[in-house]
C-alpha positions as a Markdown table, in Angstrom:
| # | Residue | x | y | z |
|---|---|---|---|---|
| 1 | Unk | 64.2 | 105.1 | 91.7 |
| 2 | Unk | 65.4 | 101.4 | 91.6 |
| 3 | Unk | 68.9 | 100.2 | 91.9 |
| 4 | Unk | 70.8 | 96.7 | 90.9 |
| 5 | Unk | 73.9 | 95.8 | 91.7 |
| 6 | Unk | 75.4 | 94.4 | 88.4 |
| 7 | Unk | 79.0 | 93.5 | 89.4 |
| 8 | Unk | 80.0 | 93.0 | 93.2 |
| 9 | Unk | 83.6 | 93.0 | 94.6 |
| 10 | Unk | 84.8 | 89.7 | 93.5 |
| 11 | Unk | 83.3 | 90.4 | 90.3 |
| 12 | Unk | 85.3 | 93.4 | 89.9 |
| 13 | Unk | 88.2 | 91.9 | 91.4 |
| 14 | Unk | 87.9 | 89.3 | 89.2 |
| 15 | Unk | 87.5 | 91.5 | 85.9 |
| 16 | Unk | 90.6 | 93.0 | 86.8 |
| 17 | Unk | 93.0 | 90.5 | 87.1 |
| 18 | Unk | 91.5 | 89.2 | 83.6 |
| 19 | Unk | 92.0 | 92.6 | 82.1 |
| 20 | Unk | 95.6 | 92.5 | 83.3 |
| 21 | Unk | 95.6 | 89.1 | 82.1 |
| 22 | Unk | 94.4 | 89.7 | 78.3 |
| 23 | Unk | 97.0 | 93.0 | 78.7 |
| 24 | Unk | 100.0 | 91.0 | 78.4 |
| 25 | Unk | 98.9 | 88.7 | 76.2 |
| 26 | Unk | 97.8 | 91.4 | 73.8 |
| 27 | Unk | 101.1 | 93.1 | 74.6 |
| 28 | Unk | 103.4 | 90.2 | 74.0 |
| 29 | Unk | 104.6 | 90.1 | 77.7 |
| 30 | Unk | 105.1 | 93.7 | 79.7 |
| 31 | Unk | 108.4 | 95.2 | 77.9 |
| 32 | Unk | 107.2 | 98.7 | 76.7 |
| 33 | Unk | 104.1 | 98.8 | 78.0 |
| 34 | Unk | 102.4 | 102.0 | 80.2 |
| 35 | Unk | 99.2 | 101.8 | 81.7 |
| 36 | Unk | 97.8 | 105.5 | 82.3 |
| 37 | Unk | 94.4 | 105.8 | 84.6 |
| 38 | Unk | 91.6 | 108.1 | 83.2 |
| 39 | Unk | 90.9 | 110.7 | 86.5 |
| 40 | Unk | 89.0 | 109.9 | 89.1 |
| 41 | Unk | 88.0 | 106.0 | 89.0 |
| 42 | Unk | 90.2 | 105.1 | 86.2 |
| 43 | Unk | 93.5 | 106.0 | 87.8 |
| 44 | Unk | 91.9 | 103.8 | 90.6 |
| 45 | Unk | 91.5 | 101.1 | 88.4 |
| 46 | Unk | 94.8 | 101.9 | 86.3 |
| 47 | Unk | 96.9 | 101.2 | 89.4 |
| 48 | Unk | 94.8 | 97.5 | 90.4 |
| 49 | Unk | 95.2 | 96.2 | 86.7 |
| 50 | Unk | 99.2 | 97.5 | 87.3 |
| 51 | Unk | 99.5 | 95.9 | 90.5 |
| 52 | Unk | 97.9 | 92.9 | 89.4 |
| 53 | Unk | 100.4 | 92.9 | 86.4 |
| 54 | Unk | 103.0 | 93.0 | 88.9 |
| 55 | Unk | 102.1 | 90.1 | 90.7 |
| 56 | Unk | 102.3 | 87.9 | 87.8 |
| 57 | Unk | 104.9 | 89.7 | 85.6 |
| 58 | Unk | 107.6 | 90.3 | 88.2 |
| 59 | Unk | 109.5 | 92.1 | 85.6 |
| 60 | Unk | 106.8 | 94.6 | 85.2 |
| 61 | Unk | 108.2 | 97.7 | 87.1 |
| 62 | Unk | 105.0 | 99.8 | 89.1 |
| 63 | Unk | 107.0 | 102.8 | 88.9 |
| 64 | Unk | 108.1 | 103.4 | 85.5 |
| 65 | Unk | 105.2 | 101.9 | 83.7 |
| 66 | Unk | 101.5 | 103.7 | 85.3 |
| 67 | Unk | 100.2 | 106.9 | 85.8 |
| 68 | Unk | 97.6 | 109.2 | 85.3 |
| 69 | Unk | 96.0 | 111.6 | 82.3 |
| 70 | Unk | 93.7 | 114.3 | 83.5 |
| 71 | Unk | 91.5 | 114.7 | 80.1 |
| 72 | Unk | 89.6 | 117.9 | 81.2 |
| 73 | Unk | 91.1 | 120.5 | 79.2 |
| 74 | Unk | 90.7 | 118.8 | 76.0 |
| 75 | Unk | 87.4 | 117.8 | 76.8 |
| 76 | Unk | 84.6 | 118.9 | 74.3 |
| 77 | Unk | 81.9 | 119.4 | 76.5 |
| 78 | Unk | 84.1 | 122.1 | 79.1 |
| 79 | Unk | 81.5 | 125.1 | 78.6 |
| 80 | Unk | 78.5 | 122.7 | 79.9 |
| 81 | Unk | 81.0 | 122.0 | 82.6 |
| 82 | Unk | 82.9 | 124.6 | 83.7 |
| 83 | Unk | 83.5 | 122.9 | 86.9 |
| 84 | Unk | 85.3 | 120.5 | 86.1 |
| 85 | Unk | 88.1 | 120.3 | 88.6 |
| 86 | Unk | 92.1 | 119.7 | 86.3 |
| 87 | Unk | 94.0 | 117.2 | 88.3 |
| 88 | Unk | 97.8 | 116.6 | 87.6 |
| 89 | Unk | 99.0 | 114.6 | 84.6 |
| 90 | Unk | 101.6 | 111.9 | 85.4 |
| 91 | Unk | 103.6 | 110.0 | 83.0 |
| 92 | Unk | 106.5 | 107.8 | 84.5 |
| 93 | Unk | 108.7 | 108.0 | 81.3 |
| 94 | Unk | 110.6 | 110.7 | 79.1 |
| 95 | Unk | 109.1 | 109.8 | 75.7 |
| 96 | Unk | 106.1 | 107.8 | 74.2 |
| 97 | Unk | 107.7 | 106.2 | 71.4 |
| 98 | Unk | 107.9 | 102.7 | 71.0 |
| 99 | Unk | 105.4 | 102.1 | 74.0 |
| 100 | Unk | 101.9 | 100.6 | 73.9 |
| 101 | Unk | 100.0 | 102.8 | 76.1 |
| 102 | Unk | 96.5 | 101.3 | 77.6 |
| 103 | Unk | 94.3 | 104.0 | 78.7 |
| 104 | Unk | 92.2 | 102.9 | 81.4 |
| 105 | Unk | 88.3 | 104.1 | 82.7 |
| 106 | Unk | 85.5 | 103.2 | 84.7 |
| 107 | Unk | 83.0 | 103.6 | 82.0 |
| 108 | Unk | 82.7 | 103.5 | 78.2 |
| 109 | Unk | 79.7 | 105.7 | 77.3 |
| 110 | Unk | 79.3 | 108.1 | 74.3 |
| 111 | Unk | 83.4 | 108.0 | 74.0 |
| 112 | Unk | 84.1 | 111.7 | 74.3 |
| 113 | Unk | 86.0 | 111.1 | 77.3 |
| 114 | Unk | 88.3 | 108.6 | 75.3 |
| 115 | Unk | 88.7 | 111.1 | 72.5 |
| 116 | Unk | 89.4 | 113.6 | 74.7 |
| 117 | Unk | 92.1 | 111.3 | 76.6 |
| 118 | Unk | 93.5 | 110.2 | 72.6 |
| 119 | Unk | 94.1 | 114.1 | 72.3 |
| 120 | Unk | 95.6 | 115.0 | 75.6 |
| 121 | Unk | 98.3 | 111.8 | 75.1 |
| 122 | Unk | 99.7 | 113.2 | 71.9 |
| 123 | Unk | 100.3 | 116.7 | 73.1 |
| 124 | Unk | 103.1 | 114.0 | 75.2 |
| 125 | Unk | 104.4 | 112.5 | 72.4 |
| 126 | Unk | 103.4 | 109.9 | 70.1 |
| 127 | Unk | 103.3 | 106.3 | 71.1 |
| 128 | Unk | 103.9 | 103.2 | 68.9 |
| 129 | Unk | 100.3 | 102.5 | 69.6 |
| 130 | Unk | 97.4 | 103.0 | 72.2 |
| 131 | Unk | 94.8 | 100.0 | 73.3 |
| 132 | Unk | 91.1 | 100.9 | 76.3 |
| 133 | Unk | 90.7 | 98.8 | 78.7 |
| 134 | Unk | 87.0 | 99.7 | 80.9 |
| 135 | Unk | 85.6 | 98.4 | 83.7 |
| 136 | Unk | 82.3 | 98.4 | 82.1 |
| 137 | Unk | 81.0 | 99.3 | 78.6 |
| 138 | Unk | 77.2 | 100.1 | 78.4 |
| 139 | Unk | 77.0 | 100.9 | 74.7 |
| 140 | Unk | 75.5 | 104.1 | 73.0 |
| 141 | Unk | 79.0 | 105.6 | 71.3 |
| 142 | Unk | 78.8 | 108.7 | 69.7 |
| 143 | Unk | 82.2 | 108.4 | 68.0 |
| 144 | Unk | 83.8 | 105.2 | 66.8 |
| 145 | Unk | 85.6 | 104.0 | 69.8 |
| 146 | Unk | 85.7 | 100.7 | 70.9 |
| 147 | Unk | 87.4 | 99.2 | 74.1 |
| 148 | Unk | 90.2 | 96.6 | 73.5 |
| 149 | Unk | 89.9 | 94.9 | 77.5 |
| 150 | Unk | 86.5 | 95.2 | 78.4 |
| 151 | Unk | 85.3 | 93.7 | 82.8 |
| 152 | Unk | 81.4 | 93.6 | 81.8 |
| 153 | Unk | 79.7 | 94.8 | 78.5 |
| 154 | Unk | 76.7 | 96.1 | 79.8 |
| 155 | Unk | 73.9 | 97.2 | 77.7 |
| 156 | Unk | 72.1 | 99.9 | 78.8 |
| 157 | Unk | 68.6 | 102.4 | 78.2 |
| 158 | Unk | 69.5 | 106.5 | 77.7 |
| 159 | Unk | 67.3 | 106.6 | 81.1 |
| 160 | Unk | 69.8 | 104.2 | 83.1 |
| 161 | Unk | 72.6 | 105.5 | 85.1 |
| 162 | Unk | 75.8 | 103.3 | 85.9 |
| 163 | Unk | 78.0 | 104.6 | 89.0 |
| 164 | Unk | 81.3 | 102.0 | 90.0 |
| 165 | Unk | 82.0 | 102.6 | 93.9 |
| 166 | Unk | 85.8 | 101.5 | 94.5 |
| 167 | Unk | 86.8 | 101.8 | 97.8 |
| 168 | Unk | 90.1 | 104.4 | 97.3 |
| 169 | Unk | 86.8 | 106.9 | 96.5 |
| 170 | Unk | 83.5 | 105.4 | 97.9 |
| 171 | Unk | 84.3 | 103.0 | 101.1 |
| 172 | Unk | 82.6 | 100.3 | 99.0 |
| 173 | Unk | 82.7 | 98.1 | 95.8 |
| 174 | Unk | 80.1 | 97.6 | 93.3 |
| 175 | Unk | 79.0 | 98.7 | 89.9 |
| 176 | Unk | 75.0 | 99.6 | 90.4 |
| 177 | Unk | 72.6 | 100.5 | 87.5 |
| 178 | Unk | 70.1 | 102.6 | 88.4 |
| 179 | Unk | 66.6 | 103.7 | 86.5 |
C-alpha cells in the first residue's frame, strides 16, 4: 500500500486561517454567525477556524458562537454501521434564527454525512441560512452538495483513501492519501 502526504501542518494551518478568513468575509464580519464542528475531526477543526476568528475578529465571542453536531442518528447508512458511537450535541445559543451557521468537516466525500448534518440542525431550529466549510474535498458526491470554504480540493480514484491526523486525536498533522 503506498502513502502521500498531500497537506502537511503549515499547510493545514494555513488552510485554516484562510477558511476563517473567507468566513467573515462571506459573513459580512462575525455578528450572527455559529460555527458547529461535524464529530470527531470536524469539531477539531470547528474550534481552530473559531479560534482563528477570534484572533482577528476580537468581537467574535468563542463561547457563544461554536459547538458541535453529532450527525449519527440521522445518518442514512446507520444499519451498515450499527456502531457508530452518538456523541453529545452542543449548540451555544437558544434559537437558530437569524444566524448563519457554517457546518464544518474533515472531508467532503459522497455528502451523506452533510445531508445527514442539514437534517440533524433543523430538528434545532431553523437558521437564516447554513454555508460547509472542509478541510479537504476529494470529489465523487452522491447528492448535490457542494462546500462553500474549501483547505484543498483534492481529486481522488474510488480506490484511494484520505485520512487527516490532527493532533487533539492523532499526535500528528497531515492529510495522507493512500492507494
Amino acid at each position: 500500500m503506498s502513502s502521500r502526504t498531500v497537506l502537511d501542518a503549515q499547510d493545514i494551518e494555513r488552510a485554516i486561517v484562510r477558511i476563517s478568513h473567507e468566513i467573515v468575509e462571506a459573513n459580512q464580519g462575525t455578528s450572527n454567525l455559529l460555527i458547529l464542528g461535524i464529530p470527531t475531526r470536524g469539531v477539531f477543526l470547528a474550534n481552530r477556524i473559531a479560534q482563528s476568528i477570534a484572533k482577528n475578529y476580537p468581537d467574535f465571542d468563542l463561547i457563544t458562537s461554536v459547538g458541535k453536531l453529532d450527525v449519527t442518528m440521522f445518518r442514512d447508512d446507520l444499519a451498515s454501521r450499527p456502531s457508530k458511537q452518538v456523541t453529545a450535541t452542543f449548540i451555544p445559543t437558544q434559537s437558530l434564527e437569524n444566524l448563519t451557521v457554517v457546518l464544518v468537516d474533515d472531508v467532503l466525500f459522497s455528502g451523506r454525512t452533510v445531508r445527514a448534518a442539514l437534517d440533524a440542525l433543523v430538528s434545532y431550529g431553523r437558521p437564516k441560512a447554513v454555508r460547509l466549510a472542509v478541510l479537504v474535498d476529494r470529489g465523487h458526491r452522491e447528492l448535490p452538495i457542494r462546500a462553500d470554504f474549501v483547505g484543498k480540493n483534492l481529486p481522488t480514484s474510488f480506490s484511494e483513501r484520505i485520512y487527516v491526523k490532527l493532533t487533539e486525536s492523532d499526535d500528528e498533522q497531515s492529510v495522507v492519501i493512500e492507494q
